[in-house]
C-alpha positions in Angstrom: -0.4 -11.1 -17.6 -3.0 -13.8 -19.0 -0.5 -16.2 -20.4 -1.8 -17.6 -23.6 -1.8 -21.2 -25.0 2.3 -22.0 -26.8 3.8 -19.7 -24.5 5.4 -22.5 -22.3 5.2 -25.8 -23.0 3.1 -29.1 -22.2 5.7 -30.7 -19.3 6.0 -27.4 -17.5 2.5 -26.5 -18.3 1.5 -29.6 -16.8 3.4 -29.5 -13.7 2.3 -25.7 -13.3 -1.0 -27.2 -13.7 -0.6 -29.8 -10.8 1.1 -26.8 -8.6 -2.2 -24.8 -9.2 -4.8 -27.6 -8.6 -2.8 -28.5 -5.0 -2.5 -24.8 -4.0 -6.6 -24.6 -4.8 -7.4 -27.6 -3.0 -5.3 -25.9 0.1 -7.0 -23.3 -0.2 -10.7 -24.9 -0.1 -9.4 -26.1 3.3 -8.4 -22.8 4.7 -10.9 -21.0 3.1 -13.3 -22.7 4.9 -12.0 -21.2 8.5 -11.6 -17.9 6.4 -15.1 -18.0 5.6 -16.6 -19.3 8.8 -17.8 -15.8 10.1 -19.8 -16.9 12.9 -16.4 -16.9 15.6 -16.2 -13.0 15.1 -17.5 -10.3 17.5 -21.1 -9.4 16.1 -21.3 -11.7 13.3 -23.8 -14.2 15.0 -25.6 -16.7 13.8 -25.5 -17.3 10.0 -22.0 -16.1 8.6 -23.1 -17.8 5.4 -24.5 -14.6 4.6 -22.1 -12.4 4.9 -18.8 -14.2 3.6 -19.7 -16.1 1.0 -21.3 -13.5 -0.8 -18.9 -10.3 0.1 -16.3 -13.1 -1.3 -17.7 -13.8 -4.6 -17.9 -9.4 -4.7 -14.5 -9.9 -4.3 -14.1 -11.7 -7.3 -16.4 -9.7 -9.5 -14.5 -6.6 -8.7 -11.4 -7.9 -9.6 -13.2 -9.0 -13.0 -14.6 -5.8 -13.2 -11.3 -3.9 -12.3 -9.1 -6.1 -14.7 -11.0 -4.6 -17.7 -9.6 -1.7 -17.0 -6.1 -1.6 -18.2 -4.5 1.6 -17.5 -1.0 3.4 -19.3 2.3 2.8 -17.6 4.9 3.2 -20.6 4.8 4.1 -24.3 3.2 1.3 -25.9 2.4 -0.6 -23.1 -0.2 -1.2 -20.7 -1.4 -2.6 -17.0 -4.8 -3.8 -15.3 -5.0 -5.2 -11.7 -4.2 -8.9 -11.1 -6.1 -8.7 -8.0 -4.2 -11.2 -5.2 -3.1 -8.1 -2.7 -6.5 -7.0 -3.0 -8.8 -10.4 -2.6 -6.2 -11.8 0.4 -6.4 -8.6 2.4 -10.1 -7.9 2.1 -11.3 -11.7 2.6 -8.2 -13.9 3.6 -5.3 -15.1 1.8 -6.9 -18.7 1.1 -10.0 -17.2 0.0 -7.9 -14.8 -1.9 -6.3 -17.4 -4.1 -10.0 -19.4 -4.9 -11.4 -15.6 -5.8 -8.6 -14.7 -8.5 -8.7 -18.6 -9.5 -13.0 -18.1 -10.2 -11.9 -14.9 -12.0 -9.2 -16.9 -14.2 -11.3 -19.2 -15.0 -14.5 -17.3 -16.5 -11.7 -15.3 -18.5 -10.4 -18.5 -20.0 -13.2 -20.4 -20.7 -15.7 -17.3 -21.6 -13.8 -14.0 -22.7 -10.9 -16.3 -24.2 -8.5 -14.4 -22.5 -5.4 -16.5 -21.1 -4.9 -20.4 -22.9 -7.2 -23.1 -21.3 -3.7 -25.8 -21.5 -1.5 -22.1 -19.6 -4.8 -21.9 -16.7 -2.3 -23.6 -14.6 0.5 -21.1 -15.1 -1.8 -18.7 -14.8 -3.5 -19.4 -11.7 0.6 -19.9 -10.2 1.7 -16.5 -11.5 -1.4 -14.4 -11.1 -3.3 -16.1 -8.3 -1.2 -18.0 -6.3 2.1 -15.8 -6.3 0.5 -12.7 -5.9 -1.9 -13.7 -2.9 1.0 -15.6 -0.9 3.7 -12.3 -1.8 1.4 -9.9 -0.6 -0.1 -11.4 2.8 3.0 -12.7 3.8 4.5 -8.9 3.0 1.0 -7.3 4.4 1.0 -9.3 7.8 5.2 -8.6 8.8 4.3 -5.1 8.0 1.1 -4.6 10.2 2.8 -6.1 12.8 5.7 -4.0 12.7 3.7 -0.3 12.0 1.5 1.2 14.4 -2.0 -0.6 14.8 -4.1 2.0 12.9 -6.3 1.9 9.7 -4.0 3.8 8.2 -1.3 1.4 8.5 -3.2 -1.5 7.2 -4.2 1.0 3.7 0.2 1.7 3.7 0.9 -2.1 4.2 -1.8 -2.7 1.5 0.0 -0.4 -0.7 3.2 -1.8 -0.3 2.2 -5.6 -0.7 0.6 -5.2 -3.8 3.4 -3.1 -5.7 5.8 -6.2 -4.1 3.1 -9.0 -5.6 3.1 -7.5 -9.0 6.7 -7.6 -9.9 7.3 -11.2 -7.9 4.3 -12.7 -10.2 6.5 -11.7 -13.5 9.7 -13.4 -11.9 7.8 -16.5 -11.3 6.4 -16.3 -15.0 10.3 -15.6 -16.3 11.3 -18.9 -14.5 9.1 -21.0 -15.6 9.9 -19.7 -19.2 13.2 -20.3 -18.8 12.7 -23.8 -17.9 9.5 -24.2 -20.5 9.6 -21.5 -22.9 8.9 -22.7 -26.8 11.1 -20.0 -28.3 14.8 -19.8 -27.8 15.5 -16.5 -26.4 17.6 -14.3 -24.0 16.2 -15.2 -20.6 18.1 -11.9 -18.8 16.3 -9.9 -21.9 13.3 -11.1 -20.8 13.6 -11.4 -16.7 14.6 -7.4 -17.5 11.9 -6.8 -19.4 9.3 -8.5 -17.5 10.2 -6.9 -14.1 10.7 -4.0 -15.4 7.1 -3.2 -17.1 5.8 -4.9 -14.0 7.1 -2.9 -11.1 5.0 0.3 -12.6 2.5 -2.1 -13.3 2.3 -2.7 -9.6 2.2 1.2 -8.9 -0.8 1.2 -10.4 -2.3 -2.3 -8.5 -0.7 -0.7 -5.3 -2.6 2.4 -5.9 -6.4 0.6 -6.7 -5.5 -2.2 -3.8 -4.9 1.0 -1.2 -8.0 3.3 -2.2 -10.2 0.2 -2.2 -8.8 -1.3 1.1 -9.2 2.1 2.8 -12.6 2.6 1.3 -13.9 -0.4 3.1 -12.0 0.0 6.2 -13.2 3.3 6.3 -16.7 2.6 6.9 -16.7 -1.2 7.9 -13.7 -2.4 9.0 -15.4 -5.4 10.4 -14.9 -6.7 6.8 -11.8 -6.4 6.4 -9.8 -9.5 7.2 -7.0 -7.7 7.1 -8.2 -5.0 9.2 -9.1 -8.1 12.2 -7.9 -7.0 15.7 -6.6 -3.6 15.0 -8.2 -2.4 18.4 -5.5 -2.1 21.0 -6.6 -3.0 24.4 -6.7 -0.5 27.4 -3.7 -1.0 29.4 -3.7 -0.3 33.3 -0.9 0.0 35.4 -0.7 -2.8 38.6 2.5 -2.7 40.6 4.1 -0.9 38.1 3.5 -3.2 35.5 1.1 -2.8 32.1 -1.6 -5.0 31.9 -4.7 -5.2 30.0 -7.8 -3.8 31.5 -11.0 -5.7 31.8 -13.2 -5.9 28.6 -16.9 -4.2 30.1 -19.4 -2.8 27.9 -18.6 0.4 28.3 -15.1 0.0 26.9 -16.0 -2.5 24.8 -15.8 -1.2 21.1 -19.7 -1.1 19.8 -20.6 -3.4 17.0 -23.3 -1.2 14.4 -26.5 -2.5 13.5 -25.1 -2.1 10.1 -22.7 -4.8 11.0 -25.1 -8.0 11.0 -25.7 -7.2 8.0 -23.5 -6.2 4.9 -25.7 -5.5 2.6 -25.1 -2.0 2.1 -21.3 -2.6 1.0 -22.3 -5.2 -1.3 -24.6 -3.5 -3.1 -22.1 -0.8 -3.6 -19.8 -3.0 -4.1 -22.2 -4.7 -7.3 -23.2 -1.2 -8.4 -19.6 -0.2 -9.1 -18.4 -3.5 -10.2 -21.2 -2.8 -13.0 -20.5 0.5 -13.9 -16.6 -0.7 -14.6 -16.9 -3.6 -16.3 -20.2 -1.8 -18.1 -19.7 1.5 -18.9 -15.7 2.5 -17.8 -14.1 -0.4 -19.6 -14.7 1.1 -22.7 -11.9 4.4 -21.6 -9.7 1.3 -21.0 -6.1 1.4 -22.7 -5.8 -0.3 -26.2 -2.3 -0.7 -25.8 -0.6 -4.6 -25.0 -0.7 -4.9 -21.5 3.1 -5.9 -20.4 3.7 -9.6 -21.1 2.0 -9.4 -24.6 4.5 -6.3 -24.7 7.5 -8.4 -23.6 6.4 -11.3 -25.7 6.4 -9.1 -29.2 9.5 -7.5 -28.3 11.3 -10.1 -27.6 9.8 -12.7 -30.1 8.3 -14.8 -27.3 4.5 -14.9 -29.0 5.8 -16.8 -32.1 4.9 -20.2 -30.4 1.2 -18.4 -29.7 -1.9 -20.9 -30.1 -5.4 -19.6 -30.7 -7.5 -19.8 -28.2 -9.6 -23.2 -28.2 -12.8 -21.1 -27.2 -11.8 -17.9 -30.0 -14.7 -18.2 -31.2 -16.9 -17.7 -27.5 -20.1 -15.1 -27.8 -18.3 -13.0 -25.2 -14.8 -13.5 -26.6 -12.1 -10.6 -26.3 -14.9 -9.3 -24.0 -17.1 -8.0 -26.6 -20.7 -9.9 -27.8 -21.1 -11.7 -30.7 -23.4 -9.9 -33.6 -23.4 -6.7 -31.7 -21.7 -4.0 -33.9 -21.8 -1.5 -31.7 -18.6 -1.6 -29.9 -19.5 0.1 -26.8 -22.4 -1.9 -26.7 -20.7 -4.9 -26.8 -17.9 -4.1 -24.2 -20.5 -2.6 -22.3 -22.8 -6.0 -22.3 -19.7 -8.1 -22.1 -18.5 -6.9 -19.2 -21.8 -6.6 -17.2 -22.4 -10.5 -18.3 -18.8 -10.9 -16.6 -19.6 -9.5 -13.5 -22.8 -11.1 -13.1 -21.5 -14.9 -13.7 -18.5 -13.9 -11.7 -20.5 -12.9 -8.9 -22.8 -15.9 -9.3 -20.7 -18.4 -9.8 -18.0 -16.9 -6.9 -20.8 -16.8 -4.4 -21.8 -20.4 -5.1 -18.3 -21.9 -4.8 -17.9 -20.2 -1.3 -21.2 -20.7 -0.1 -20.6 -24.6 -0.6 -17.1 -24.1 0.7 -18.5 -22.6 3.9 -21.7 -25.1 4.0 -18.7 -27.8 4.0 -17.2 -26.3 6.9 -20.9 -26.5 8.7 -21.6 -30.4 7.9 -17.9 -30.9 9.2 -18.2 -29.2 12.5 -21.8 -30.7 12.9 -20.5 -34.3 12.5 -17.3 -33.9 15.1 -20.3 -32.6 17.4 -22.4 -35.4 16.6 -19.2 -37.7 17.0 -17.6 -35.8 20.4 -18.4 -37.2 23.5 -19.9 -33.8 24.5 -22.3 -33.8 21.7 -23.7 -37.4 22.7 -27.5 -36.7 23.9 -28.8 -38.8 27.1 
């Protein structure tokens, strides 16, 4: 759903720009209590290490995963926009920053989605998506049974919702800024339509990935956070919650001060998608480029201002081999994703440090005598 540059027009463009830029710098101010890891049973000291770099994994996988673009309908094709996935597995403020990293590199790199439609970009694919699917996600864990199962189901669910709800926020803000004149109920039809099997398919990758983490470290999971019911005992006739002792208390793995395993994994896979599985990839026009020849909506299309990028429509320049070139593209991807991810949360989360050292420093409490 990369919008491209002439699709809507500089006023709304603009304004969905100034929507994006306040929802990111929200979001650098809750993802810095998202990433602060060292409040959470067994993280100790140091949750610099764990959440920064799981979170820019996060947003390498989604790179990796949107190469992938998968059949839904004659003609037309899907890929993952990633916001169910990235808010459930690290937080939904974190969530938005990793899809925005990931929109980004596309833009400016791969040439994929218009540098002046980033801002309707980031609203539609990062920013609707993520607040859809962990509002949806969080009313349905509360409601279900407190199981991991129920957190892979409420996964599902949020990210078939997110997909559909992103293409009605795109079909308004065509209708208010689109450059072609043409039938808005055409395309709001259209547009939801392609996009609710679209979301089948993000539903399915969000739920096997979800439950693939939860499955073996559901510490990691933000999502997944407090799924343990506490043992109730019976006083006077009434339920109350037994006493936390080490025996009861749920064990924390030695596995779990570190993640290191998962990312790894986590890397190795992202690699092998974006290196060697892309190239099985769909050819066909994923669903807005779809909608937008149907309907006549890509006449106003702008080439891309960076069209002529070493790695752009993810393929290297001078390499003729065209597995090669995906291949080497997509690898490149991941590793600057993952790079450049890591270091955006690592100096969110070294914020969050210098902030809670200087109210120490400041407190009354923290005053040395």
């Amino acid at each position: 759903m990369h919008a491209p540059d002439g699709f809507i027009d500089v006023p709304v463009s603009a304004a969905a720009g100034v929507l994006a830029a306040g929802a990111i710098a929200v979001s650098l101010r809750g993802a810095r209590r998202e990433l602060d890891d060292t409040a959470r049973p067994g993280a100790g000291a140091g949750g610099v290490d764990r959440t920064a770099p799981l979170a820019g994994l996060v947003a390498a996988f989604i790179f990796a995963v949107q190469m992938l673009n998968f059949p839904v309908a004659a003609g037309t094709s899907g890929h993952l926009l990633g916001g169910a996935l990235a808010a459930i597995l690290v937080g939904p403020y974190t969530g938005v920053l990793c899809v925005s990293v990931v929109l980004l590199l596309q833009a400016v790199l791969f040439a994929d989605g218009g540098l002046t439609a980033l801002g309707v970009n980031i609203t539609t694919m990062a920013l609707t998506t993520t607040v859809v699917a962990y509002a949806l996600f969080r009313g349905l864990v509360k409601v279900l049974p407190r199981s991991r199962r129920s957190v892979t189901a409420a996964s599902f669910v949020a990210a078939l919702v997110s997909v559909p709800a992103s293409a009605v926020v795109f079909t308004l803000l065509y209708a208010v800024g689109g450059t072609t004149d043409v039938s808005i109920g055409k395309v709001a039809t259209a547009m939801v339509g392609v996009h609710v099997l679209i979301g089948l398919g993000e539903a399915a990758i969000t739920a096997l990935t979800v439950g693939a983490v939860i499955a073996v470290r559901p510490d990691l999971v933000h999502g997944a956070r407090g799924l343990r019911q506490k043992l109730k005992l019976r006083v006077d006739g009434e339920l109350v919650d037994a006493p936390e002792t080490p025996e009861s208390a749920e064990p924390v793995p030695a596995a779990a001060r570190s993640p290191r395993r998962v990312w790894i994994a986590g890397l190795v896979t992202s690699l092998v998608l974006a290196g060697f599985v892309s190239f099985y990839a769909s050819a066909n026009p994923d669903g807005l480029e779809k909608v937008a020849a149907d309907h006549g909506i890509d006449q106003r299309a702008e080439e891309h201002a960076t069209a002529d990028s070493p790695l752009a429509d993810y393929g290297v320049k001078d390499v003729d081999d065209a597995r090669l070139s995906g291949g080497l593209a997509g690898v490149i991807g991941v590793g600057v994703t993952v790079v450049a991810g890591t270091g955006v949360f690592w100096a969110v989360r070294r914020r969050r440090t210098a902030d809670d050292e200087r109210a120490d420093t400041s407190s009354p409490a923290g005053t040395s005598v």
